[in-house]
C-alpha positions as a Python dict, from the first residue, in 0.01 Angstrom:
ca = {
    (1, 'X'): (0, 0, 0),
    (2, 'X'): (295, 137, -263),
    (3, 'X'): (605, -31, -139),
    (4, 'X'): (884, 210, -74),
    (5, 'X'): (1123, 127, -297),
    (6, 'X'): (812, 159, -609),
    (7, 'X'): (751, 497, -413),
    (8, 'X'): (1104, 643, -481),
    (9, 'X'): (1145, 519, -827),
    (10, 'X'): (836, 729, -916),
    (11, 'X'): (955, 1058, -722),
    (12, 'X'): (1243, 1033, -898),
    (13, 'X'): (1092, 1023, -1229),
    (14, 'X'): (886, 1295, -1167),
    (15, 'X'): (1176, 1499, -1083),
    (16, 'X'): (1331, 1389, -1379),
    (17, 'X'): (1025, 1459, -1604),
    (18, 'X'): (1008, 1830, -1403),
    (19, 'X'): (1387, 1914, -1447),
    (20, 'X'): (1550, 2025, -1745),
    (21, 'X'): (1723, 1714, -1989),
    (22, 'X'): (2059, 1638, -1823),
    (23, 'X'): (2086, 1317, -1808),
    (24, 'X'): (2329, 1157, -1532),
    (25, 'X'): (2569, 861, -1557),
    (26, 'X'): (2419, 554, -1377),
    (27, 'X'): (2684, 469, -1097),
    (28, 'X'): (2715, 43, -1097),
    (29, 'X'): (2921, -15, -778),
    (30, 'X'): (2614, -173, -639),
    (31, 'X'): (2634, -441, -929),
    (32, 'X'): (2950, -443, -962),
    (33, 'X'): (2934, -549, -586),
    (34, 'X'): (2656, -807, -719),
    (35, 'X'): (2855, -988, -971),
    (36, 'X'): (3216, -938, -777),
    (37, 'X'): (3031, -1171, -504),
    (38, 'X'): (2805, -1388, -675),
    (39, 'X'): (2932, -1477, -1022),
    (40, 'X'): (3237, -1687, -1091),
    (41, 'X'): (3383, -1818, -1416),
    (42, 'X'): (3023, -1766, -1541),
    (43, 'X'): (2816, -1931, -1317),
    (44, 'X'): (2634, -1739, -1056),
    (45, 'X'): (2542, -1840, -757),
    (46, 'X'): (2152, -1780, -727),
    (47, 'X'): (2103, -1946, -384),
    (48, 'X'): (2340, -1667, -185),
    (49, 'X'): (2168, -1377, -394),
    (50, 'X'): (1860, -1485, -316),
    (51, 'X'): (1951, -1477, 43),
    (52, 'X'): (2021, -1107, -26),
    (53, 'X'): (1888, -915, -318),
    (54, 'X'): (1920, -611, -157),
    (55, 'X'): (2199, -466, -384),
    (56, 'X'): (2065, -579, -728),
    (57, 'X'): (1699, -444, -633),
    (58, 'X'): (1903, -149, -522),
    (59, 'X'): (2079, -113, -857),
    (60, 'X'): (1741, -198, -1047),
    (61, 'X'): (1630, 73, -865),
    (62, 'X'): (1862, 322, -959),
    (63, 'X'): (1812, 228, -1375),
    (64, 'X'): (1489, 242, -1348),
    (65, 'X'): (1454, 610, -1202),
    (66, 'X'): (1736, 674, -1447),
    (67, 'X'): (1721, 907, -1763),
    (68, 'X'): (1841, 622, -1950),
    (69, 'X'): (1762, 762, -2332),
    (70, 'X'): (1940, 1113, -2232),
    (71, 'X'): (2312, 936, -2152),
    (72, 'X'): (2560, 981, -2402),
    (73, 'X'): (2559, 658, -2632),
    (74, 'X'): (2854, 489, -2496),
    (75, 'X'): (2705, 520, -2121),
    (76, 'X'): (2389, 405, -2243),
    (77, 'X'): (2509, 125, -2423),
    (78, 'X'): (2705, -14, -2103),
    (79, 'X'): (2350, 115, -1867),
    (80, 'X'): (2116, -97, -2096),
    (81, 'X'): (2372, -405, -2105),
    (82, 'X'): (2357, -400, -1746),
    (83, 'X'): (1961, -314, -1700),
    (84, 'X'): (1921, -671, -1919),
    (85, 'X'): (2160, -867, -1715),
    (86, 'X'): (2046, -738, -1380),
    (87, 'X'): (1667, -830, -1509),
    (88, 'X'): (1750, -1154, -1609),
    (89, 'X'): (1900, -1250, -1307),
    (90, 'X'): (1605, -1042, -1066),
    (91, 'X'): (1349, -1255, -1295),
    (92, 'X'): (1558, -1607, -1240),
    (93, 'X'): (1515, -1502, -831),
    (94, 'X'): (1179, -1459, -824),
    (95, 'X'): (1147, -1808, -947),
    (96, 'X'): (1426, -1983, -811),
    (97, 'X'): (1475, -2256, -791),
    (98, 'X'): (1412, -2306, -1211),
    (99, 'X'): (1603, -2545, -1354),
    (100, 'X'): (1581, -2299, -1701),
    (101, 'X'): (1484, -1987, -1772),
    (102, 'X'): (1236, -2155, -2000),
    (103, 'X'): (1047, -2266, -1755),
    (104, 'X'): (910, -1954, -1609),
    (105, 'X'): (655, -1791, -1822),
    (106, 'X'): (422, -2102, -1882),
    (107, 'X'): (363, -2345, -2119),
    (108, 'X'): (234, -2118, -2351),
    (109, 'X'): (452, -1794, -2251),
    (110, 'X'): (790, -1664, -2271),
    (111, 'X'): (1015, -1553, -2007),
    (112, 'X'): (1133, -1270, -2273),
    (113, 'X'): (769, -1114, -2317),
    (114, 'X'): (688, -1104, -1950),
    (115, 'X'): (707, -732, -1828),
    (116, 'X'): (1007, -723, -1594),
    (117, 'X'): (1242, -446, -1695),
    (118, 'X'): (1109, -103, -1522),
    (119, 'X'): (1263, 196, -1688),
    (120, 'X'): (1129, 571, -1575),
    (121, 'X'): (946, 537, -1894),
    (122, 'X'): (724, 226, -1810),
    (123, 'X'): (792, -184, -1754),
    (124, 'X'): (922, -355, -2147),
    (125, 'X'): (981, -716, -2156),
    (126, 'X'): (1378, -826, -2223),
    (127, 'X'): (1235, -848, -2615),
    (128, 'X'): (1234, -532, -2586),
    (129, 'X'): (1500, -426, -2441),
    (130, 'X'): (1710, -641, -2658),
    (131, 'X'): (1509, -622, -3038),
    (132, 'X'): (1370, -228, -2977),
    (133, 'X'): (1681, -107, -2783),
    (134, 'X'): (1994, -262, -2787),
    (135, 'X'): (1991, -423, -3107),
    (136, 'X'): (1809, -91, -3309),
    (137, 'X'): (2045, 130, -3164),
    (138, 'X'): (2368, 7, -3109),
    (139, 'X'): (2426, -256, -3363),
    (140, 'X'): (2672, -391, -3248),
    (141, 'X'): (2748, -782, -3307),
    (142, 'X'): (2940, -793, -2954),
    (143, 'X'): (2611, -718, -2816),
    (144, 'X'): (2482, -1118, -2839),
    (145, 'X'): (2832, -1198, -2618),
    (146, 'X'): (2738, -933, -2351),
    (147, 'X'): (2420, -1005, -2285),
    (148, 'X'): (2302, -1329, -2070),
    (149, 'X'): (1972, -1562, -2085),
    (150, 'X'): (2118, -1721, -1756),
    (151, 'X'): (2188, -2002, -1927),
    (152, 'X'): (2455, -2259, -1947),
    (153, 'X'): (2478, -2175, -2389),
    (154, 'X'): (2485, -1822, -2380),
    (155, 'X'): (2823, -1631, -2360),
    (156, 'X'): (2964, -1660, -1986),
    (157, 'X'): (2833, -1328, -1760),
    (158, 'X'): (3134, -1120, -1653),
    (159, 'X'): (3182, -1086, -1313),
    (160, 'X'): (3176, -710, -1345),
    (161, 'X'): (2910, -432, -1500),
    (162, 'X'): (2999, -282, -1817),
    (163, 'X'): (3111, 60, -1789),
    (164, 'X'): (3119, 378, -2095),
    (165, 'X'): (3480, 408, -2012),
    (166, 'X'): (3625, 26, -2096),
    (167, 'X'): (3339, -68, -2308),
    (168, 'X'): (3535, -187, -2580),
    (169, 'X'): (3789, -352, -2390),
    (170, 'X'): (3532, -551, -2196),
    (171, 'X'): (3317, -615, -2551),
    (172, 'X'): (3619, -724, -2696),
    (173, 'X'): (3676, -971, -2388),
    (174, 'X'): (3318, -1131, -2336),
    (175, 'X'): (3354, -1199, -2727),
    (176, 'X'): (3668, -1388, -2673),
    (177, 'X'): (3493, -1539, -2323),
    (178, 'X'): (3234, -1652, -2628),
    (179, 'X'): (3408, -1800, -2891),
    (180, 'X'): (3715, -1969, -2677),
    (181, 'X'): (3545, -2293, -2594),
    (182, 'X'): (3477, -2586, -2802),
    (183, 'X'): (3106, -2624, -2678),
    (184, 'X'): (3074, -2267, -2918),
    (185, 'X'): (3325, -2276, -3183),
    (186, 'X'): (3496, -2549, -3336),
    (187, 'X'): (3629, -2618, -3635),
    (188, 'X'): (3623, -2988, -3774),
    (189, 'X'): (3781, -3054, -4110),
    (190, 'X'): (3636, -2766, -4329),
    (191, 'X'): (3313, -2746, -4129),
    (192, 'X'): (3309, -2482, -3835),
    (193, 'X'): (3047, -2567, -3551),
    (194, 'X'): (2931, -2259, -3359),
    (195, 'X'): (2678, -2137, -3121),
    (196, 'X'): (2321, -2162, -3226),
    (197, 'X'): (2358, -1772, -3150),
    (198, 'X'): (2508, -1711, -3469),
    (199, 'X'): (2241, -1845, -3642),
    (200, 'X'): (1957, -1673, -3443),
    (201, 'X'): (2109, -1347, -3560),
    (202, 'X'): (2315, -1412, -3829),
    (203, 'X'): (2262, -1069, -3968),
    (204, 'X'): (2373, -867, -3710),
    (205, 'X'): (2700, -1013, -3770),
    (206, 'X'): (2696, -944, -4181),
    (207, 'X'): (2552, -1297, -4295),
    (208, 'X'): (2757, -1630, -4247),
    (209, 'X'): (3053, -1433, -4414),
    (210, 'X'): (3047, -1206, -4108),
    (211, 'X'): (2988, -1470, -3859),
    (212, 'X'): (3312, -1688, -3972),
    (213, 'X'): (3535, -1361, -3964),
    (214, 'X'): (3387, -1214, -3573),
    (215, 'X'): (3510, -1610, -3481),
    (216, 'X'): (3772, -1557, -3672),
    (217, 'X'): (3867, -1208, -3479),
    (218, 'X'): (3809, -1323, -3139),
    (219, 'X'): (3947, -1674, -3121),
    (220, 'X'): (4234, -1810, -2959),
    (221, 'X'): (4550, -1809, -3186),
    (222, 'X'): (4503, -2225, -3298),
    (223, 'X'): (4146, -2215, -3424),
    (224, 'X'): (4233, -1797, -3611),
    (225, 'X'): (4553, -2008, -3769),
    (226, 'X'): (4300, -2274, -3895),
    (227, 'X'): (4065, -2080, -4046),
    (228, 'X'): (4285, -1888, -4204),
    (229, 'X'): (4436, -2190, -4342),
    (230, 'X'): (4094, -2232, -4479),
    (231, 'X'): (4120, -1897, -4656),
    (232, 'X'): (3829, -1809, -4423),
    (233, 'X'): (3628, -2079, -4687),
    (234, 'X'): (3472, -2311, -4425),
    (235, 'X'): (3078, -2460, -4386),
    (236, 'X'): (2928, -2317, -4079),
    (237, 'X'): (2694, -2564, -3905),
    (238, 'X'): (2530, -2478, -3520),
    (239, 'X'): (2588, -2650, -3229),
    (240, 'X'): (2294, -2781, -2988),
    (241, 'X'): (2234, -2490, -2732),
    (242, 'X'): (2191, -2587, -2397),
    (243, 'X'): (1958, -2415, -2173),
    (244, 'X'): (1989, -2544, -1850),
    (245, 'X'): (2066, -2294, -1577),
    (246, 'X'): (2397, -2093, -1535),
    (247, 'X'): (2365, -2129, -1166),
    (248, 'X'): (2576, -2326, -906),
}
């Protein structure tokens, strides 16, 4: 038996694949409902959203009947931001309680190639979604401090979606949110000690040159002031990345 919810996702798509290309906005008051209730200073609280997923699966729902590719870029930007962090944390429930995301997919799998991200056009994997989609099409460096592996080293989840309208301003704040602790970016004599991120995709930002000035941009005022003491001439070296889960 088709559950329900499966059923209307695929009605929907085949009204969208039988209507002429006009692509709606995505509305995100469910998940902004989500994260307004659940997530706090970046940690979300799994144990109450499992208790009632109604609202994300809703809002899953929604992006995955969606004409996603058809949205304007800056709508579809903010829609596939919010398709990876509503994934993430749908995946993370149907295993909780996981003391890291690296635990679910076996010991010889990945939680990143499973296929758990429905779109009208089929089910990707979050490689996907991030390597194929987000990262081809957007590239955009304050991608890697939107974006969350639900874990305790990646940039803190904001407690609100990401919306076409304020997408810079909330870009611009999730990469301050990334950069403003110690535990990502440090500097220690000449030597600055960041997030392993930076090195996983150093070229998105424009090589280690790039990676020093985005720091550099986002900081708070002491650590900009110190590199720029440095004449932006510092050693970059990556900090330990901790996985455990970003869950109360």
């Amino acid at each position: 038996m088709i559950p329900k919810l499966l059923l209307s996702t695929l009605a929907t798509c085949l009204l969208l694949a039988a209507a002429p290309a006009q692509a709606q906005p995505v509305d995100s008051a469910l998940f902004a409902q989500v994260l307004a209730k659940h997530v706090h200073n970046g940690i979300v609280d799994y144990t109450g959203l499992k208790a009632d997923p109604s609202r994300l699966d809703a809002y899953l729902a929604q992006l995955a009947a969606a004409d996603l590719p058809s949205l304007p870029e800056r709508e579809r930007f903010a829609a596939y931001i919010n398709l990876y962090n509503a994934a993430t944390i749908r995946l993370i429930l149907d295993h909780f309680p996981v003391a890291s995301i690296r635990d679910i997919g076996g010991l010889f799998g990945s939680p990143w190639k499973l296929p758990v991200v429905r779109t009208c056009a089929g089910t990707i994997t979050l490689d996907a979604l991030e390597h194929e989609i987000l990262r081809k099409q957007f590239k955009d460096p304050r991608l890697h401090a939107a974006i969350n592996c639900a874990s305790k080293g990646c940039p803190p989840l904001l407690p609100e979606p990401y919306e076409a309208a304020r997408l810079d301003e909330q870009l611009d704040r999730a990469a301050r949110a990334f950069v403003r602790t110690p535990d990502r970016a440090r500097l220690t004599g000449d030597t600055l000690f960041v997030s392993a991120i930076f090195d996983w995709f150093e070229a998105d930002f424009g090589g280690a040159d790039g990676v020093i000035a985005f720091v550099a941009r986002h900081a708070d005022p002491a650590l900009r002031d110190a590199l720029a003491a440095h004449g932006g001439k510092v050693k970059l070296k990556y900090l330990p990345y901790d996985w455990s889960l970003n869950g109360s």
